[in-house]
C-alpha positions in Angstrom: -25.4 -117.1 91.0 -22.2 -116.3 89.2 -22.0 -113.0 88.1 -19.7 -110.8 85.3 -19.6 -107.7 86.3 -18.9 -104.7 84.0 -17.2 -100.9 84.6 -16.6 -99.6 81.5 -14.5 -96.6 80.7 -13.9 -94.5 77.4 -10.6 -96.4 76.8 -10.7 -98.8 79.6 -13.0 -101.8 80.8 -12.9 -103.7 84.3 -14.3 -107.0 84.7 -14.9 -109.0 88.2 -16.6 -112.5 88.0 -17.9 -113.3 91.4 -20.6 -115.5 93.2 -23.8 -113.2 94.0 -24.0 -115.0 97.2 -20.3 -114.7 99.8 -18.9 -112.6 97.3 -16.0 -115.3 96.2 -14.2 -113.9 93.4 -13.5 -116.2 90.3 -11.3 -114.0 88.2 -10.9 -110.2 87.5 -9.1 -108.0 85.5 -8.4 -104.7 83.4 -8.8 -104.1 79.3 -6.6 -100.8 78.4 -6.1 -99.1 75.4 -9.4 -99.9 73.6 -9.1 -98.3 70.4 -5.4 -97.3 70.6 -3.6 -101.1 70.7 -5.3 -103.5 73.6 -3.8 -104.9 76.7 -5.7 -107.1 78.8 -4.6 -108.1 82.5 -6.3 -111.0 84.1 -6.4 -112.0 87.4 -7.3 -115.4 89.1 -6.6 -115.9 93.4 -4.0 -118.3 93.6 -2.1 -117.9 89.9 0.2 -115.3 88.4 -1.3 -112.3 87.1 -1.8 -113.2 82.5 -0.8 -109.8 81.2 -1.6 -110.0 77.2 -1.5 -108.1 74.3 -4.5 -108.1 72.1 -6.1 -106.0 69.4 -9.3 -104.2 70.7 -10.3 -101.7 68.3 -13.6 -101.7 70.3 -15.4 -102.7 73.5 -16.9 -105.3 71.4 -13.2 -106.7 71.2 -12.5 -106.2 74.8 -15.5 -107.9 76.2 -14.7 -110.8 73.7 -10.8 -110.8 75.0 -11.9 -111.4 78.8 -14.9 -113.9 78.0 -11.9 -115.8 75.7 -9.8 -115.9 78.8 -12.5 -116.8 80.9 -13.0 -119.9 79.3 -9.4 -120.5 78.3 -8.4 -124.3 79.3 -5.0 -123.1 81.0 -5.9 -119.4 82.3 -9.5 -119.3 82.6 -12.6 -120.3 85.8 -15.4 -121.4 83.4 -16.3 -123.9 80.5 -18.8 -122.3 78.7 -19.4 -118.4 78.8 -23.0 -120.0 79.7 -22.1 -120.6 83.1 -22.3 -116.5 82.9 -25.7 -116.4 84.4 -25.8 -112.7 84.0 -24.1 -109.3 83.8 -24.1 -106.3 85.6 -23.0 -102.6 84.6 -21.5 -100.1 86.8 -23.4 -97.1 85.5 -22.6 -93.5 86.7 -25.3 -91.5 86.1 -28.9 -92.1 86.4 -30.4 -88.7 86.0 -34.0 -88.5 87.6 -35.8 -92.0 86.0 -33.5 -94.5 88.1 -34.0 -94.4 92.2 -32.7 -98.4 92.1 -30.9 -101.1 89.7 -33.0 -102.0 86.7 -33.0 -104.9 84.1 -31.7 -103.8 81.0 -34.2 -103.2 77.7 -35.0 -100.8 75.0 -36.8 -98.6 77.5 -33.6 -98.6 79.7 -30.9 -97.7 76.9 -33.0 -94.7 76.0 -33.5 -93.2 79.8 -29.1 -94.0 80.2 -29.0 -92.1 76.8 -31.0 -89.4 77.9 -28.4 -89.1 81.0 -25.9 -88.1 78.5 -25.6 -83.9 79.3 -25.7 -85.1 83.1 -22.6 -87.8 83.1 -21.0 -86.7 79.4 -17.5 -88.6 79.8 -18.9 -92.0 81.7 -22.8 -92.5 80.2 -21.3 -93.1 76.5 -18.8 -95.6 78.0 -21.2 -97.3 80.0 -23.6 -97.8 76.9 -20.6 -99.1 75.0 -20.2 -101.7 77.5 -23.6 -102.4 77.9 -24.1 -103.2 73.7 -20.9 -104.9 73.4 -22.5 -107.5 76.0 -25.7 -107.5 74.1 -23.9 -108.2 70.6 -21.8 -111.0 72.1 -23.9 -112.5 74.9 -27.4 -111.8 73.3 -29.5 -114.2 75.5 -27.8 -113.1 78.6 -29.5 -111.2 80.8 -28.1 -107.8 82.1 -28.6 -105.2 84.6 -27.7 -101.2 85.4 -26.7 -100.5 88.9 -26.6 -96.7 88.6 -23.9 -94.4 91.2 -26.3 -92.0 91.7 -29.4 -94.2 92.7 -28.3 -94.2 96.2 -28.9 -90.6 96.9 -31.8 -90.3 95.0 -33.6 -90.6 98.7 -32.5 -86.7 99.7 -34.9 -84.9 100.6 -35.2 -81.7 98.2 -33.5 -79.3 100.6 -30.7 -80.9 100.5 -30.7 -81.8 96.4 -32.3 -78.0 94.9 -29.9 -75.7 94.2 -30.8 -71.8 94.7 -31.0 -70.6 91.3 -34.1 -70.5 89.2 -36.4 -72.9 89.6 -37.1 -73.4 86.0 -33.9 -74.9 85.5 -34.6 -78.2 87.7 -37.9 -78.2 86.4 -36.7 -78.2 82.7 -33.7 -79.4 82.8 -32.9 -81.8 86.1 -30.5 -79.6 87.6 -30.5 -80.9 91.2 -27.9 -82.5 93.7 -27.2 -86.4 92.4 -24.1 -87.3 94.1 -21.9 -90.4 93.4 -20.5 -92.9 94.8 -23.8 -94.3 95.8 -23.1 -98.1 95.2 -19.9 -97.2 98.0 -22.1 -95.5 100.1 -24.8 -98.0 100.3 -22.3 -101.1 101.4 -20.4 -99.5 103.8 -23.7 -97.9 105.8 -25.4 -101.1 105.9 -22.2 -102.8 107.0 -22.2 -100.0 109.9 -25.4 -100.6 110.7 -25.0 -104.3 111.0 -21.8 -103.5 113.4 -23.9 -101.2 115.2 -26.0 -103.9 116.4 -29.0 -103.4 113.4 -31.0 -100.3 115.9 -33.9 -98.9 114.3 -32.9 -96.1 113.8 -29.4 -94.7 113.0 -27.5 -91.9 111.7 -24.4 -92.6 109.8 -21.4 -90.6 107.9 -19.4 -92.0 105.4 -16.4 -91.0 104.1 -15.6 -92.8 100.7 -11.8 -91.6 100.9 -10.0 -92.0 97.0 -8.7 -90.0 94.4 -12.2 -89.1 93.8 -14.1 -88.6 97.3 -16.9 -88.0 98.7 -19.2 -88.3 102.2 -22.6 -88.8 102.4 -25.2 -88.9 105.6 -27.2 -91.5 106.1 -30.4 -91.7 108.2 -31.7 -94.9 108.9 -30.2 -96.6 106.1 -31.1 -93.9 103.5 -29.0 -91.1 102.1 -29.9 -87.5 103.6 -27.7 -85.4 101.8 -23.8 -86.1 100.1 -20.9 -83.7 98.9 -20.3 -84.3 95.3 -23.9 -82.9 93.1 -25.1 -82.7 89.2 -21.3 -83.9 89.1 -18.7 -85.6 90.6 -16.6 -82.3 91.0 -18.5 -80.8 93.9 -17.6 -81.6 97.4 -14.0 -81.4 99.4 -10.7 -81.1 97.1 -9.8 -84.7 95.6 -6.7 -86.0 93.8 -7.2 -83.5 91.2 -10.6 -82.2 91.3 -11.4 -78.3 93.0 -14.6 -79.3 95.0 -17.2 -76.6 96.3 -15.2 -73.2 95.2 -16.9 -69.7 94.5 -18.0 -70.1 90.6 -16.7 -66.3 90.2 -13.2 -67.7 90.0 -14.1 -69.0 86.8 -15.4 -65.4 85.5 -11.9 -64.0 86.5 -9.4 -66.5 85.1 -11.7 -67.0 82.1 -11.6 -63.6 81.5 -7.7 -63.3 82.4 -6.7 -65.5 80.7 -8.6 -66.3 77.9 -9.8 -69.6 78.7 -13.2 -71.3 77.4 -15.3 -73.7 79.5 -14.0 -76.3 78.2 -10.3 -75.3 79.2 -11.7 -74.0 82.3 -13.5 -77.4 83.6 -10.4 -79.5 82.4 -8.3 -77.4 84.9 -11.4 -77.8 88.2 -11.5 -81.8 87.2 -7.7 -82.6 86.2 -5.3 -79.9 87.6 -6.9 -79.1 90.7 -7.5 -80.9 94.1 -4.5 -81.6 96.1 -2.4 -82.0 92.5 -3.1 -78.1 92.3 -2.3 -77.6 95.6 0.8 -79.2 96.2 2.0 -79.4 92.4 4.3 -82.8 93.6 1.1 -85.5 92.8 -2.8 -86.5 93.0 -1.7 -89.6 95.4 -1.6 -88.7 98.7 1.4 -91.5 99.6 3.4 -89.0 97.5 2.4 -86.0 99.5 2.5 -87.7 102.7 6.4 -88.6 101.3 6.9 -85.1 100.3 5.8 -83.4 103.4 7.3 -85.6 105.9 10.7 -83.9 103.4 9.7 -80.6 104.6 7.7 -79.7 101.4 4.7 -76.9 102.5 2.7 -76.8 99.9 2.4 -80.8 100.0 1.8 -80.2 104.1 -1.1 -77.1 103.0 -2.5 -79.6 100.5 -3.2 -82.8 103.0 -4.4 -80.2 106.0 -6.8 -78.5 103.3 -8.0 -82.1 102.9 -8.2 -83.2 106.2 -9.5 -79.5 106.8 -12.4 -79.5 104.5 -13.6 -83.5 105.2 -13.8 -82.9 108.9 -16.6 -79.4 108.6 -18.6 -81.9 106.3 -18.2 -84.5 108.8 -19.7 -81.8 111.7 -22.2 -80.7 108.8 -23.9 -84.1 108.1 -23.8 -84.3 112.3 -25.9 -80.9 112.5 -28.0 -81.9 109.6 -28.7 -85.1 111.1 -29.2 -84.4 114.8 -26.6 -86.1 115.9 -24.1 -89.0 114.2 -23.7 -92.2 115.8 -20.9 -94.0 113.6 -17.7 -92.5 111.0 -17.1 -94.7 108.2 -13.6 -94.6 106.2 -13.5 -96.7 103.2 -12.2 -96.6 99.8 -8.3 -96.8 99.1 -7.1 -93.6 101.3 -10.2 -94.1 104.1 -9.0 -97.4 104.2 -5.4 -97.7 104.2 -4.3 -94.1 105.7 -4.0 -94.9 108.9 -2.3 -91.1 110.0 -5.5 -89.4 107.5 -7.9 -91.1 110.0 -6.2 -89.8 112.5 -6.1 -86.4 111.6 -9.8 -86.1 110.6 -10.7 -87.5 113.5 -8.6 -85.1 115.8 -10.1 -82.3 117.5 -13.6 -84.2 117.4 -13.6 -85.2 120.6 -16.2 -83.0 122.0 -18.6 -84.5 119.2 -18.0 -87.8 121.2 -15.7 -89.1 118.7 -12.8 -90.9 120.2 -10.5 -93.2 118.2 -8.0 -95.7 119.9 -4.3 -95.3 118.1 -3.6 -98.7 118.4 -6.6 -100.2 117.3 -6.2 -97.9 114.1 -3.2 -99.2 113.0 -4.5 -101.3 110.2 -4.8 -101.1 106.9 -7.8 -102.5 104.5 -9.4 -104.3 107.0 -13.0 -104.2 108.3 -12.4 -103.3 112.5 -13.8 -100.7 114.8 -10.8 -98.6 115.6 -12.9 -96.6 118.2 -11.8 -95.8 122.0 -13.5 -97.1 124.9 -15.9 -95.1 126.1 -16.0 -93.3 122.9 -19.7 -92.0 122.2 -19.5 -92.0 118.6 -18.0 -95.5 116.4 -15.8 -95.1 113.9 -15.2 -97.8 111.5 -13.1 -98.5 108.7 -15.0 -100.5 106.2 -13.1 -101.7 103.3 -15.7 -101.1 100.2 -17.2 -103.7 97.6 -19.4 -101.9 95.1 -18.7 -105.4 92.9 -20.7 -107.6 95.4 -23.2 -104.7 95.7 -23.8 -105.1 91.6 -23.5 -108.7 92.0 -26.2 -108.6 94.5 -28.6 -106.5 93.2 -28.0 -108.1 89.3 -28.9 -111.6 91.0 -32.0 -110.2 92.8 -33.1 -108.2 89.4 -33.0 -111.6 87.5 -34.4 -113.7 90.1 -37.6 -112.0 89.9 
Protein backbone atom coordinates (compact mmCIF):
# COMPACT_ATOMS: atom_id res chain seq x y z
CA UNK A 1 0.00 0.00 0.00
CA UNK A 2 1.62 3.30 -0.88
CA UNK A 3 1.65 5.59 1.85
CA UNK A 4 2.20 9.70 2.36
CA UNK A 5 3.37 10.16 5.40
CA UNK A 6 3.05 13.45 7.36
CA UNK A 7 5.41 15.33 10.33
CA UNK A 8 4.27 18.47 10.67
CA UNK A 9 6.00 21.33 12.36
CA UNK A 10 4.79 24.97 13.43
CA UNK A 11 6.65 26.46 10.37
CA UNK A 12 7.81 23.29 8.81
CA UNK A 13 6.26 20.05 7.11
CA UNK A 14 8.14 16.71 6.13
CA UNK A 15 6.68 14.37 3.79
CA UNK A 16 7.91 10.61 2.86
CA UNK A 17 5.86 8.51 0.27
CA UNK A 18 6.78 4.99 0.69
CA UNK A 19 5.36 1.42 0.11
CA UNK A 20 3.84 0.01 3.57
CA UNK A 21 5.27 -3.23 2.65
CA UNK A 22 9.69 -3.25 2.09
CA UNK A 23 9.67 0.19 3.01
CA UNK A 24 10.82 1.46 -0.73
CA UNK A 25 10.71 5.12 -0.72
CA UNK A 26 9.03 6.92 -3.75
CA UNK A 27 9.83 10.56 -3.01
CA UNK A 28 10.49 12.74 0.16
CA UNK A 29 11.02 16.08 1.12
CA UNK A 30 10.90 19.29 3.36
CA UNK A 31 8.20 22.49 3.20
CA UNK A 32 9.97 25.47 5.21
CA UNK A 33 8.90 28.73 5.97
CA UNK A 34 5.07 28.19 6.05
CA UNK A 35 3.72 31.37 6.75
CA UNK A 36 6.86 33.46 6.35
CA UNK A 37 7.60 32.85 2.23
CA UNK A 38 7.59 28.90 1.29
CA UNK A 39 10.40 26.66 0.19
CA UNK A 40 9.84 23.25 -0.75
CA UNK A 41 12.68 20.64 -1.25
CA UNK A 42 11.82 17.42 -2.96
CA UNK A 43 13.55 14.38 -3.17
CA UNK A 44 13.31 11.31 -5.50
CA UNK A 45 16.35 8.20 -5.33
CA UNK A 46 18.04 8.47 -8.43
CA UNK A 47 17.32 12.40 -9.51
CA UNK A 48 18.75 15.72 -8.34
CA UNK A 49 17.34 17.12 -5.33
CA UNK A 50 14.02 20.06 -6.96
CA UNK A 51 14.59 22.88 -4.49
CA UNK A 52 11.46 25.49 -5.17
CA UNK A 53 10.17 28.47 -4.08
CA UNK A 54 6.52 28.65 -3.47
CA UNK A 55 4.02 30.73 -1.56
CA UNK A 56 2.64 28.84 1.57
CA UNK A 57 0.83 31.11 3.66
CA UNK A 58 -0.53 27.92 5.34
CA UNK A 59 -0.13 24.14 5.71
CA UNK A 60 -3.04 24.00 3.48
CA UNK A 61 -0.54 25.45 0.81
CA UNK A 62 2.25 23.26 1.74
CA UNK A 63 0.47 19.95 1.58
CA UNK A 64 -0.92 21.21 -1.87
CA UNK A 65 2.88 22.15 -2.94
CA UNK A 66 4.17 18.46 -2.34
CA UNK A 67 0.95 16.63 -3.68
CA UNK A 68 1.57 19.16 -6.99
CA UNK A 69 5.05 17.83 -7.17
CA UNK A 70 4.09 14.47 -6.55
CA UNK A 71 2.09 14.26 -9.57
CA UNK A 72 4.22 16.69 -11.58
CA UNK A 73 4.93 14.91 -15.22
CA UNK A 74 8.86 15.82 -15.05
CA UNK A 75 9.58 15.75 -11.14
CA UNK A 76 6.98 13.76 -9.61
CA UNK A 77 6.30 9.28 -8.72
CA UNK A 78 2.45 9.32 -9.17
CA UNK A 79 -0.43 10.09 -11.70
CA UNK A 80 -3.11 10.85 -9.67
CA UNK A 81 -2.89 11.96 -5.97
CA UNK A 82 -5.44 8.86 -5.92
CA UNK A 83 -2.79 6.47 -6.05
CA UNK A 84 -2.33 8.02 -2.34
CA UNK A 85 -4.07 5.22 -0.60
CA UNK A 86 -3.69 6.86 2.63
CA UNK A 87 -1.90 9.17 5.05
CA UNK A 88 -0.31 9.01 8.17
CA UNK A 89 0.63 11.76 10.94
CA UNK A 90 3.53 11.71 13.11
CA UNK A 91 1.87 12.90 16.24
CA UNK A 92 3.85 13.84 19.45
CA UNK A 93 1.69 13.63 22.18
CA UNK A 94 -1.02 11.35 22.96
CA UNK A 95 -1.80 12.15 26.51
CA UNK A 96 -3.63 9.17 28.35
CA UNK A 97 -6.59 8.20 25.46
CA UNK A 98 -4.03 6.74 22.84
CA UNK A 99 -1.85 3.38 23.97
CA UNK A 100 -1.65 2.58 19.82
CA UNK A 101 -2.16 4.30 16.27
CA UNK A 102 -5.79 5.25 15.52
CA UNK A 103 -7.86 6.14 12.37
CA UNK A 104 -8.52 9.59 12.34
CA UNK A 105 -12.31 11.10 13.09
CA UNK A 106 -14.18 13.69 15.00
CA UNK A 107 -13.62 11.69 18.17
CA UNK A 108 -9.84 11.68 17.42
CA UNK A 109 -9.33 15.49 16.66
CA UNK A 110 -10.90 16.26 20.00
CA UNK A 111 -8.73 13.66 22.24
CA UNK A 112 -5.28 15.33 20.04
CA UNK A 113 -6.90 18.72 21.06
CA UNK A 114 -7.31 17.88 24.42
CA UNK A 115 -3.37 16.88 24.41
CA UNK A 116 -2.66 20.48 23.83
CA UNK A 117 -1.26 21.60 27.74
CA UNK A 118 0.75 18.21 27.46
CA UNK A 119 2.61 18.76 23.84
CA UNK A 120 1.92 22.85 23.48
CA UNK A 121 4.47 23.54 20.57
CA UNK A 122 3.91 20.12 18.41
CA UNK A 123 -0.09 19.02 19.06
CA UNK A 124 -1.23 22.41 17.22
CA UNK A 125 1.18 21.66 14.32
CA UNK A 126 0.22 18.22 14.08
CA UNK A 127 -3.61 19.13 13.87
CA UNK A 128 -2.72 21.69 11.18
CA UNK A 129 -1.29 18.97 9.16
CA UNK A 130 -3.83 16.66 9.88
CA UNK A 131 -6.91 19.30 8.57
CA UNK A 132 -4.92 20.54 5.77
CA UNK A 133 -5.07 16.73 4.53
CA UNK A 134 -8.61 16.55 5.29
CA UNK A 135 -9.49 19.93 3.24
CA UNK A 136 -7.43 18.71 0.23
CA UNK A 137 -7.66 15.03 0.26
CA UNK A 138 -11.21 14.62 1.80
CA UNK A 139 -11.97 10.93 0.94
CA UNK A 140 -8.59 9.87 1.90
CA UNK A 141 -8.26 7.99 4.75
CA UNK A 142 -5.75 9.06 7.55
CA UNK A 143 -4.16 7.90 10.63
CA UNK A 144 -2.30 9.25 14.09
CA UNK A 145 0.72 7.35 15.07
CA UNK A 146 1.30 9.05 18.41
CA UNK A 147 5.33 9.34 20.06
CA UNK A 148 4.23 8.62 23.24
CA UNK A 149 2.03 5.40 22.62
CA UNK A 150 4.99 3.23 22.86
CA UNK A 151 5.61 3.79 26.49
CA UNK A 152 2.22 3.95 27.39
CA UNK A 153 3.04 0.05 28.62
CA UNK A 154 5.17 1.31 31.98
CA UNK A 155 4.16 0.14 34.68
CA UNK A 156 3.04 3.03 37.20
CA UNK A 157 6.28 2.95 39.21
CA UNK A 158 8.09 3.81 36.69
CA UNK A 159 5.44 6.70 35.04
CA UNK A 160 4.00 8.42 38.74
CA UNK A 161 5.83 11.10 39.81
CA UNK A 162 6.14 11.75 43.82
CA UNK A 163 4.13 14.69 44.25
CA UNK A 164 0.44 14.81 45.05
CA UNK A 165 -1.54 12.37 43.79
CA UNK A 166 -4.32 14.66 42.84
CA UNK A 167 -2.38 16.05 40.18
CA UNK A 168 -2.19 12.70 37.91
CA UNK A 169 -5.58 12.08 38.86
CA UNK A 170 -6.83 15.50 37.66
CA UNK A 171 -4.60 16.55 35.53
CA UNK A 172 -2.49 13.45 33.70
CA UNK A 173 0.67 14.38 35.18
CA UNK A 174 2.62 11.08 34.69
CA UNK A 175 5.87 9.95 32.85
CA UNK A 176 4.89 9.78 28.75
CA UNK A 177 8.18 9.72 27.13
CA UNK A 178 8.92 10.15 23.36
CA UNK A 179 10.44 8.86 20.87
CA UNK A 180 8.24 5.89 21.06
CA UNK A 181 7.76 5.22 17.21
CA UNK A 182 12.10 5.05 17.41
CA UNK A 183 11.92 2.90 20.21
CA UNK A 184 9.45 0.45 18.97
CA UNK A 185 11.50 -0.29 15.48
CA UNK A 186 14.79 -0.56 16.76
CA UNK A 187 13.63 -3.19 19.80
CA UNK A 188 11.85 -5.31 17.52
CA UNK A 189 14.70 -5.21 15.07
CA UNK A 190 16.98 -6.35 18.23
CA UNK A 191 14.84 -8.89 19.05
CA UNK A 192 14.65 -10.27 15.56
CA UNK A 193 18.80 -10.23 15.65
CA UNK A 194 18.60 -11.76 18.89
CA UNK A 195 17.22 -14.85 17.38
CA UNK A 196 13.14 -13.87 18.37
CA UNK A 197 13.68 -15.59 22.40
CA UNK A 198 10.68 -15.26 24.43
CA UNK A 199 11.63 -13.30 26.54
CA UNK A 200 14.15 -10.37 26.34
CA UNK A 201 15.35 -7.41 27.85
CA UNK A 202 16.54 -4.60 25.69
CA UNK A 203 18.07 -0.83 26.07
CA UNK A 204 17.79 1.57 23.47
CA UNK A 205 19.56 4.50 23.07
CA UNK A 206 17.80 6.84 20.41
CA UNK A 207 21.13 9.04 20.12
CA UNK A 208 20.05 12.83 18.27
CA UNK A 209 19.92 16.23 19.12
CA UNK A 210 17.02 15.26 21.05
CA UNK A 211 17.70 11.83 23.00
CA UNK A 212 16.41 9.55 24.82
CA UNK A 213 16.68 5.54 26.10
CA UNK A 214 14.12 3.49 26.95
CA UNK A 215 13.99 -0.41 28.49
CA UNK A 216 12.27 -2.72 26.99
CA UNK A 217 11.02 -6.06 28.44
CA UNK A 218 9.82 -8.50 26.15
CA UNK A 219 9.04 -6.26 23.47
CA UNK A 220 7.27 -3.69 25.72
CA UNK A 221 8.51 -0.44 27.17
CA UNK A 222 9.42 -0.67 31.08
CA UNK A 223 10.40 2.63 31.79
CA UNK A 224 12.23 5.71 29.40
CA UNK A 225 14.22 8.97 30.28
CA UNK A 226 12.45 11.88 28.71
CA UNK A 227 8.57 12.32 30.87
CA UNK A 228 5.27 14.70 30.68
CA UNK A 229 7.94 16.26 28.18
CA UNK A 230 10.61 15.83 26.01
CA UNK A 231 13.05 17.83 28.24
CA UNK A 232 13.67 15.19 30.96
CA UNK A 233 16.27 12.60 30.62
CA UNK A 234 20.33 13.00 29.89
CA UNK A 235 21.55 16.55 28.47
CA UNK A 236 20.65 16.79 24.55
CA UNK A 237 21.78 19.29 21.84
CA UNK A 238 20.27 21.96 23.78
CA UNK A 239 17.95 20.71 26.20
CA UNK A 240 19.00 20.44 30.44
CA UNK A 241 17.54 16.89 31.12
CA UNK A 242 16.82 15.60 34.77
CA UNK A 243 18.35 18.75 36.93
CA UNK A 244 17.18 19.74 40.57
CA UNK A 245 13.87 22.06 39.75
CA UNK A 246 15.32 24.50 42.70
CA UNK A 247 17.73 25.90 40.08
CA UNK A 248 14.84 27.40 38.56
CA UNK A 249 13.68 29.18 42.05
CA UNK A 250 17.29 30.65 42.19
CA UNK A 251 17.93 32.03 38.73
CA UNK A 252 14.25 32.96 38.53
CA UNK A 253 14.58 34.84 41.47
CA UNK A 254 18.20 36.21 40.51
CA UNK A 255 17.63 37.23 37.76
CA UNK A 256 14.27 38.07 37.16
CA UNK A 257 13.17 35.61 34.74
CA UNK A 258 9.48 34.26 34.21
CA UNK A 259 8.72 30.68 33.24
CA UNK A 260 8.47 31.31 30.07
CA UNK A 261 12.16 32.79 29.86
CA UNK A 262 13.12 30.19 32.21
CA UNK A 263 11.86 26.98 30.11
CA UNK A 264 13.21 28.62 26.79
CA UNK A 265 16.69 28.61 28.46
CA UNK A 266 16.23 24.32 29.87
CA UNK A 267 14.80 23.51 26.04
CA UNK A 268 17.09 25.94 23.76
CA UNK A 269 20.21 27.14 25.65
CA UNK A 270 21.02 24.16 27.59
CA UNK A 271 22.23 20.56 26.83
CA UNK A 272 25.65 20.30 25.51
CA UNK A 273 25.10 23.94 23.64
CA UNK A 274 25.08 25.26 27.39
CA UNK A 275 27.81 23.38 28.18
CA UNK A 276 30.28 23.83 25.75
CA UNK A 277 28.93 27.31 24.35
CA UNK A 278 30.81 26.24 20.72
CA UNK A 279 27.37 24.23 19.24
CA UNK A 280 24.32 21.67 19.83
CA UNK A 281 26.05 19.18 17.08
CA UNK A 282 28.24 17.10 18.55
CA UNK A 283 30.64 16.87 15.12
CA UNK A 284 31.38 20.45 16.24
CA UNK A 285 32.31 19.45 19.73
CA UNK A 286 34.04 16.43 18.85
CA UNK A 287 36.04 19.16 16.26
CA UNK A 288 36.42 21.53 19.03
CA UNK A 289 37.77 19.28 21.60
CA UNK A 290 40.02 17.24 19.61
CA UNK A 291 41.50 21.55 19.36
CA UNK A 292 42.04 21.37 23.02
CA UNK A 293 38.71 23.21 23.85
CA UNK A 294 37.54 21.90 27.68
CA UNK A 295 34.39 22.85 28.00
CA UNK A 296 33.54 21.15 24.53
CA UNK A 297 35.60 17.87 26.13
CA UNK A 298 33.31 18.42 29.83
CA UNK A 299 30.27 18.69 27.50
CA UNK A 300 30.63 15.20 25.35
CA UNK A 301 31.98 13.31 28.80
CA UNK A 302 28.82 14.80 30.68
CA UNK A 303 26.99 13.08 27.75
CA UNK A 304 28.57 9.99 27.52
CA UNK A 305 28.59 10.31 31.46
CA UNK A 306 24.96 10.55 32.06
CA UNK A 307 23.70 7.90 29.03
CA UNK A 308 25.95 5.22 30.46
CA UNK A 309 24.14 5.35 34.56
CA UNK A 310 20.78 5.11 32.55
CA UNK A 311 22.10 2.42 30.56
CA UNK A 312 23.18 0.46 34.17
CA UNK A 313 19.69 1.89 35.51
CA UNK A 314 17.41 0.21 32.92
CA UNK A 315 19.96 -2.97 33.56
CA UNK A 316 18.97 -2.97 37.40
CA UNK A 317 15.44 -2.16 36.70
CA UNK A 318 15.32 -4.95 34.32
CA UNK A 319 17.26 -7.74 35.98
CA UNK A 320 19.64 -7.97 33.65
CA UNK A 321 19.97 -6.45 29.73
CA UNK A 322 20.75 -8.69 27.04
CA UNK A 323 21.21 -6.28 23.96
CA UNK A 324 22.51 -2.07 23.61
CA UNK A 325 20.83 -0.46 20.85
CA UNK A 326 22.37 2.89 19.19
CA UNK A 327 20.26 4.40 16.63
CA UNK A 328 19.20 7.79 15.54
CA UNK A 329 21.87 10.23 13.75
CA UNK A 330 24.64 10.40 16.69
CA UNK A 331 23.78 6.47 17.94
CA UNK A 332 24.22 5.73 14.54
CA UNK A 333 27.05 7.41 12.91
CA UNK A 334 29.40 8.22 16.11
CA UNK A 335 31.40 5.56 15.98
CA UNK A 336 34.10 7.04 18.96
CA UNK A 337 30.40 8.05 21.20
CA UNK A 338 29.74 4.27 21.04
CA UNK A 339 32.76 3.64 22.09
CA UNK A 340 32.92 5.69 25.03
CA UNK A 341 29.48 4.67 26.46
CA UNK A 342 30.28 1.45 26.08
CA UNK A 343 33.73 1.72 27.91
CA UNK A 344 34.05 0.70 31.42
CA UNK A 345 30.97 -1.70 30.91
CA UNK A 346 32.73 -4.62 30.75
CA UNK A 347 31.88 -6.15 33.95
CA UNK A 348 28.12 -5.83 32.90
CA UNK A 349 29.20 -8.29 30.10
CA UNK A 350 29.23 -5.66 27.50
CA UNK A 351 32.14 -6.08 25.11
CA UNK A 352 32.31 -4.22 21.84
CA UNK A 353 34.76 -5.25 18.93
CA UNK A 354 36.62 -1.78 17.57
CA UNK A 355 36.74 -2.97 14.32
CA UNK A 356 33.48 -4.23 13.85
CA UNK A 357 32.28 -0.66 15.12
CA UNK A 358 33.74 1.24 12.61
CA UNK A 359 30.70 1.91 10.56
CA UNK A 360 28.48 4.32 10.22
CA UNK A 361 24.43 4.13 9.52
CA UNK A 362 24.34 0.73 9.01
CA UNK A 363 22.41 -2.10 10.75
CA UNK A 364 25.59 -4.69 12.17
CA UNK A 365 26.31 -6.09 15.52
CA UNK A 366 29.47 -4.46 16.48
CA UNK A 367 29.78 -6.71 19.60
CA UNK A 368 33.06 -8.78 20.71
CA UNK A 369 33.29 -12.44 20.75
CA UNK A 370 32.49 -13.73 23.71
CA UNK A 371 30.83 -10.67 24.70
CA UNK A 372 27.75 -11.57 27.09
CA UNK A 373 25.70 -8.66 26.25
CA UNK A 374 24.93 -7.59 22.10
CA UNK A 375 25.26 -4.33 21.18
CA UNK A 376 23.72 -3.24 17.94
CA UNK A 377 23.56 -0.23 16.02
CA UNK A 378 20.27 -0.03 14.35
CA UNK A 379 19.75 2.70 11.97
CA UNK A 380 15.92 3.97 12.84
CA UNK A 381 12.83 4.20 10.45
CA UNK A 382 9.87 5.76 12.42
CA UNK A 383 8.54 6.43 8.54
CA UNK A 384 8.04 2.60 7.77
CA UNK A 385 6.73 2.27 11.40
CA UNK A 386 3.81 5.01 10.40
CA UNK A 387 3.55 3.43 7.10
CA UNK A 388 2.99 0.13 8.69
CA UNK A 389 0.75 0.77 11.23
CA UNK A 390 -1.45 3.46 8.69
CA UNK A 391 -1.67 0.33 6.22
CA UNK A 392 -2.83 -2.13 9.03
CA UNK A 393 -5.37 0.71 10.51
CA UNK A 394 -7.04 0.96 6.99
CA UNK A 395 -6.90 -2.61 6.15
CA UNK A 396 -9.20 -3.36 8.82
Amino acid sequence: MKILIINAGSSSLKYQFMESEGGEVFAKGLCERIGIDGRLTHKVPGREDVKKDIPMPTHSEAIQAVLDIMVDPALGVIASTDEIAAVGHRVLHGGMAFTESCIIDDACIAAIEKCIPLGPLHNPANLMGIRACQAIMPNTPQVAVFDTAFHMTMPPKAYIYAIPYEYYEKDDVRRYGFHGTSHRYVSARAIDMLGNPEHSKVICCHLGNGSSLSAVVDGKCADTTMGLGPLAGFPMGTRSGDMDATILEYLMGRYGYDIKEMLNILNKKSGVLGISGVSSDFRDLDDAAAKGNERAALALEKFIYEVKKFIGAYASAMGGVDAIVFTAGIGENSIDLRRRICEGLEYMGIQMDAEKNNVRGQEVDVSAEGSKVKIFVIPTNEELMIAMDTAALCKK
